[in-house]
C-alpha positions as CSV (number, residue, x, y, z in Angstrom):
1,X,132.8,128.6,298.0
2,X,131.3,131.6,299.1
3,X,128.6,131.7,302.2
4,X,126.1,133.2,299.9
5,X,126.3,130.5,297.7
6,X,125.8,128.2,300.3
7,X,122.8,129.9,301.7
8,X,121.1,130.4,297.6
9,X,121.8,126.0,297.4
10,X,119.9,125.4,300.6
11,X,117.2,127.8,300.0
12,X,116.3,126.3,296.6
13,X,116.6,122.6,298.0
14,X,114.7,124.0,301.3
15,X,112.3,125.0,298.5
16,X,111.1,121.9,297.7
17,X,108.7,120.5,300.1
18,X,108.0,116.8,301.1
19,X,104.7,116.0,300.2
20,X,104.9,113.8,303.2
21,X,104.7,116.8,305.6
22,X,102.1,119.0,303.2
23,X,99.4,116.2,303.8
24,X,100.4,116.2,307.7
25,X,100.4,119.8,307.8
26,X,103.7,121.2,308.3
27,X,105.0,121.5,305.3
28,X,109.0,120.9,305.1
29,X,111.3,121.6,302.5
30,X,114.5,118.7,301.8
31,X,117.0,120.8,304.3
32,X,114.5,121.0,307.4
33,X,113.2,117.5,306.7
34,X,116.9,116.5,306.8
35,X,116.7,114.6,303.6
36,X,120.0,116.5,302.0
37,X,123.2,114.2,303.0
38,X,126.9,115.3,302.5
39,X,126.1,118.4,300.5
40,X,129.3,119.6,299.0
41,X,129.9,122.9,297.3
42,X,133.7,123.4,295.9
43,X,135.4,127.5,294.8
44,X,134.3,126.5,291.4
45,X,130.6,126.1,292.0
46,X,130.1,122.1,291.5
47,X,127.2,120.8,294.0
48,X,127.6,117.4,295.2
49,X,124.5,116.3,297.3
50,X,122.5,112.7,297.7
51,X,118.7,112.6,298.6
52,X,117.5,110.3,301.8
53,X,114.5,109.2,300.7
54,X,112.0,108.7,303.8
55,X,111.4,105.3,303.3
56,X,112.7,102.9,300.8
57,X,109.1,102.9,299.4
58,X,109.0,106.3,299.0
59,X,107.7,107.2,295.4
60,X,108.3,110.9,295.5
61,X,112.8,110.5,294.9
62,X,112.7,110.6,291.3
63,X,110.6,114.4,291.9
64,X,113.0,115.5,294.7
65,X,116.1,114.6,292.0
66,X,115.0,116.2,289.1
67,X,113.6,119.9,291.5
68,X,117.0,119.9,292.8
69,X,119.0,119.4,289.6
70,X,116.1,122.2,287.9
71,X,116.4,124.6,291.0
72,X,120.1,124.5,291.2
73,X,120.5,124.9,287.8
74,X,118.6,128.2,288.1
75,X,121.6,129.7,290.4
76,X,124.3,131.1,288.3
77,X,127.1,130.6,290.5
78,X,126.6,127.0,290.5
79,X,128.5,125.6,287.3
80,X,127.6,121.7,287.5
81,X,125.5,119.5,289.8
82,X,125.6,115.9,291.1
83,X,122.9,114.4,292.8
84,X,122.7,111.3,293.8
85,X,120.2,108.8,296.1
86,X,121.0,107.2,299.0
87,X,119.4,104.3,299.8
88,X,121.5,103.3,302.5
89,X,120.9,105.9,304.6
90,X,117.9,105.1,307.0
91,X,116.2,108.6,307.5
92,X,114.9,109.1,311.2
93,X,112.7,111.7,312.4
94,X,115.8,113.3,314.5
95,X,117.3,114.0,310.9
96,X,114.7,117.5,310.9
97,X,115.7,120.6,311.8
98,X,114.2,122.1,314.7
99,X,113.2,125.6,314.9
């Protein structure tokens, strides 16, 4: 897997922004608001990735699965893409990125 693969998966899941933080005005897309987990990319171009959704409430998974399957798609390197949610995983405010 090359860097600049890397770099074209997390700017297109970066892309998609967390209504969440719109309506709270900072907008954040899935990588800064630290709602990627265990994002895999392998030499042949298969994406493995799961969603943490904010809160097990939050309505907006089902969106965030199918823009990340449509943005990813759009890259040509990437060959096939697995995305799954993760309910488990309890998303905390010190999963964001920090500038």
């Amino acid at each position: 897997m090359s860097a600049a693969l890397r770099t074209a998966v997390e700017a297109a899941l970066n892309a998609i922004v967390d209504p969440c933080s719109r309506a709270a005005g900072s907008p954040m897309g899935l990588i800064d608001m630290g709602l990627v987990d265990r994002l895999e990319i392998d030499a042949e171009g298969r994406v493995q990735l799961a969603i943490v959704p904010t809160s097990p409430l939050c309505m907006m998974t089902g969106v965030f699965l199918a823009e990340a399957r449509r943005s990813l798609a759009g890259i040509p390197e990437v060959t096939s893409v697995s995305i799954a949610l993760d309910p488990e995983t309890i998303w905390t405010p010190e999963r964001m990125r920090t500038a």
